[in-house]
N, C-alpha and C positions, 0 to 999 in steps of 0.2 A: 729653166731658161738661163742662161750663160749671162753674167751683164756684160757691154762690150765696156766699159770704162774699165772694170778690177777684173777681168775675166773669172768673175768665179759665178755659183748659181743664185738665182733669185728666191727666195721660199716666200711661202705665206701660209697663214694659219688655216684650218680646214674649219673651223670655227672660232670665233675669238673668247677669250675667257673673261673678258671685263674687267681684268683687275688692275688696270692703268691710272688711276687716279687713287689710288691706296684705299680700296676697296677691304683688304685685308689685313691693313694697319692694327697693331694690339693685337693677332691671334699668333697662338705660336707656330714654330713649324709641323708640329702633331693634327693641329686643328686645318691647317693650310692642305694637310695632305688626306685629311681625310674628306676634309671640300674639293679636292680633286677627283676623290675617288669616286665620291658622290656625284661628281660634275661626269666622267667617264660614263659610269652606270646611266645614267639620263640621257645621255648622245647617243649611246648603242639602243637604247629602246627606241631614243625619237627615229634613228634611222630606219628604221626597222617600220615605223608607219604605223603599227598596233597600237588599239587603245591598250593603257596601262596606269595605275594607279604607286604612288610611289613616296615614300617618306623620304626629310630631309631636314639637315639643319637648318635653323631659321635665316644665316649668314648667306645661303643659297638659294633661296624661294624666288627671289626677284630675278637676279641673273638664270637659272632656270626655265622658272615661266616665260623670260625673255627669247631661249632659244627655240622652245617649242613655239611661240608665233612666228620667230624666222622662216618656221618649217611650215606653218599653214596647221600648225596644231589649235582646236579647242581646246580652254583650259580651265577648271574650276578646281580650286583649292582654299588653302585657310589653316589656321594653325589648330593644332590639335593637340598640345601640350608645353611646357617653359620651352621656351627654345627651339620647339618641333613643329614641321610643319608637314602635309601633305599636298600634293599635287596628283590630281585626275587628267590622263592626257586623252583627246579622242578625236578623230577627221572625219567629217563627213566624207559621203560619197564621191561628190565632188572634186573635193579638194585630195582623196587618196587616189585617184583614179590618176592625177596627172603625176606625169613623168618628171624624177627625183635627179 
Protein backbone atom coordinates (compact mmCIF):
# COMPACT_ATOMS: atom_id res chain seq x y z
CA UNK A 1 0.00 0.00 0.00
CA UNK A 2 1.45 3.33 -1.22
CA UNK A 3 1.37 6.07 1.67
CA UNK A 4 -0.20 9.16 0.13
CA UNK A 5 1.87 11.75 2.37
CA UNK A 6 5.79 10.22 1.18
CA UNK A 7 4.44 8.09 -1.57
CA UNK A 8 6.39 5.25 -0.92
CA UNK A 9 5.01 1.54 0.50
CA UNK A 10 3.75 0.73 3.78
CA UNK A 11 5.24 -2.72 5.27
CA UNK A 12 4.44 -4.60 8.27
CA UNK A 13 5.89 -7.56 9.88
CA UNK A 14 4.23 -11.08 9.15
CA UNK A 15 4.88 -11.87 12.73
CA UNK A 16 6.56 -9.68 15.35
CA UNK A 17 9.86 -10.68 16.86
CA UNK A 18 9.65 -9.07 20.34
CA UNK A 19 12.77 -7.73 20.70
CA UNK A 20 11.71 -4.04 21.10
CA UNK A 21 12.51 -3.41 24.58
CA UNK A 22 16.18 -4.92 24.54
CA UNK A 23 15.11 -8.35 24.92
CA UNK A 24 18.56 -9.18 23.51
CA UNK A 25 20.72 -6.88 25.44
CA UNK A 26 24.31 -8.62 26.32
CA UNK A 27 24.08 -11.48 23.67
CA UNK A 28 26.36 -11.17 20.76
CA UNK A 29 25.66 -11.17 17.28
CA UNK A 30 26.57 -15.10 16.90
CA UNK A 31 23.99 -15.72 19.68
CA UNK A 32 21.18 -13.05 18.04
CA UNK A 33 21.43 -14.96 14.83
CA UNK A 34 21.21 -18.23 15.91
CA UNK A 35 17.84 -17.09 17.98
CA UNK A 36 16.82 -16.09 14.60
CA UNK A 37 17.32 -19.03 13.10
CA UNK A 38 15.66 -20.73 15.83
CA UNK A 39 12.80 -18.29 15.72
CA UNK A 40 12.61 -19.10 11.62
CA UNK A 41 12.51 -22.91 12.20
CA UNK A 42 9.37 -22.52 14.72
CA UNK A 43 7.22 -20.06 12.32
CA UNK A 44 7.65 -22.58 9.38
CA UNK A 45 6.46 -25.55 11.66
CA UNK A 46 3.67 -23.35 13.54
CA UNK A 47 2.39 -22.57 10.01
CA UNK A 48 2.22 -25.65 8.88
CA UNK A 49 -0.54 -26.65 11.74
CA UNK A 50 1.26 -30.10 12.81
CA UNK A 51 2.01 -31.16 16.13
CA UNK A 52 5.81 -30.96 16.60
CA UNK A 53 8.11 -31.15 19.42
CA UNK A 54 11.16 -28.84 19.16
CA UNK A 55 14.41 -27.70 21.28
CA UNK A 56 15.67 -24.31 22.01
CA UNK A 57 17.55 -21.94 23.61
CA UNK A 58 16.34 -20.87 26.92
CA UNK A 59 16.68 -16.90 25.54
CA UNK A 60 13.66 -18.19 23.17
CA UNK A 61 11.17 -20.18 25.17
CA UNK A 62 8.86 -17.29 26.12
CA UNK A 63 8.82 -15.39 22.80
CA UNK A 64 8.20 -18.71 21.24
CA UNK A 65 5.66 -20.20 23.26
CA UNK A 66 4.21 -16.77 22.63
CA UNK A 67 3.61 -17.20 18.99
CA UNK A 68 2.36 -20.59 19.03
CA UNK A 69 -0.67 -19.25 21.14
CA UNK A 70 -1.06 -16.29 18.58
CA UNK A 71 -1.69 -19.41 16.40
CA UNK A 72 -4.26 -21.17 18.55
CA UNK A 73 -1.41 -23.70 19.36
CA UNK A 74 -1.41 -26.07 22.76
CA UNK A 75 1.79 -25.93 24.37
CA UNK A 76 3.74 -27.89 27.02
CA UNK A 77 7.22 -27.45 27.52
CA UNK A 78 9.97 -27.00 30.30
CA UNK A 79 13.68 -26.80 30.33
CA UNK A 80 15.65 -29.85 29.83
CA UNK A 81 19.15 -28.93 30.34
CA UNK A 82 21.67 -25.31 31.40
CA UNK A 83 20.32 -23.12 28.95
CA UNK A 84 17.99 -25.68 26.92
CA UNK A 85 14.66 -25.85 26.69
CA UNK A 86 11.88 -27.78 24.83
CA UNK A 87 8.72 -27.06 23.53
CA UNK A 88 5.73 -29.62 22.41
CA UNK A 89 3.38 -27.86 20.01
CA UNK A 90 -0.17 -29.56 19.19
CA UNK A 91 -4.25 -28.14 18.00
CA UNK A 92 -6.88 -29.68 18.73
CA UNK A 93 -9.45 -30.60 16.22
CA UNK A 94 -11.19 -27.70 16.52
CA UNK A 95 -8.97 -25.22 16.55
CA UNK A 96 -6.87 -26.94 13.19
CA UNK A 97 -9.91 -27.30 11.36
CA UNK A 98 -10.37 -23.28 11.09
CA UNK A 99 -9.25 -21.36 8.33
CA UNK A 100 -5.38 -19.80 8.63
Amino acid sequence: MDCPVHGHADYSLVEPFEIDNEELSGLSPKQCFVLGVEWRQFYEKVRKREPFSMGMHESNYARLARMARRHGALILGGCIAASWYSISVRWDEEVKSEPT
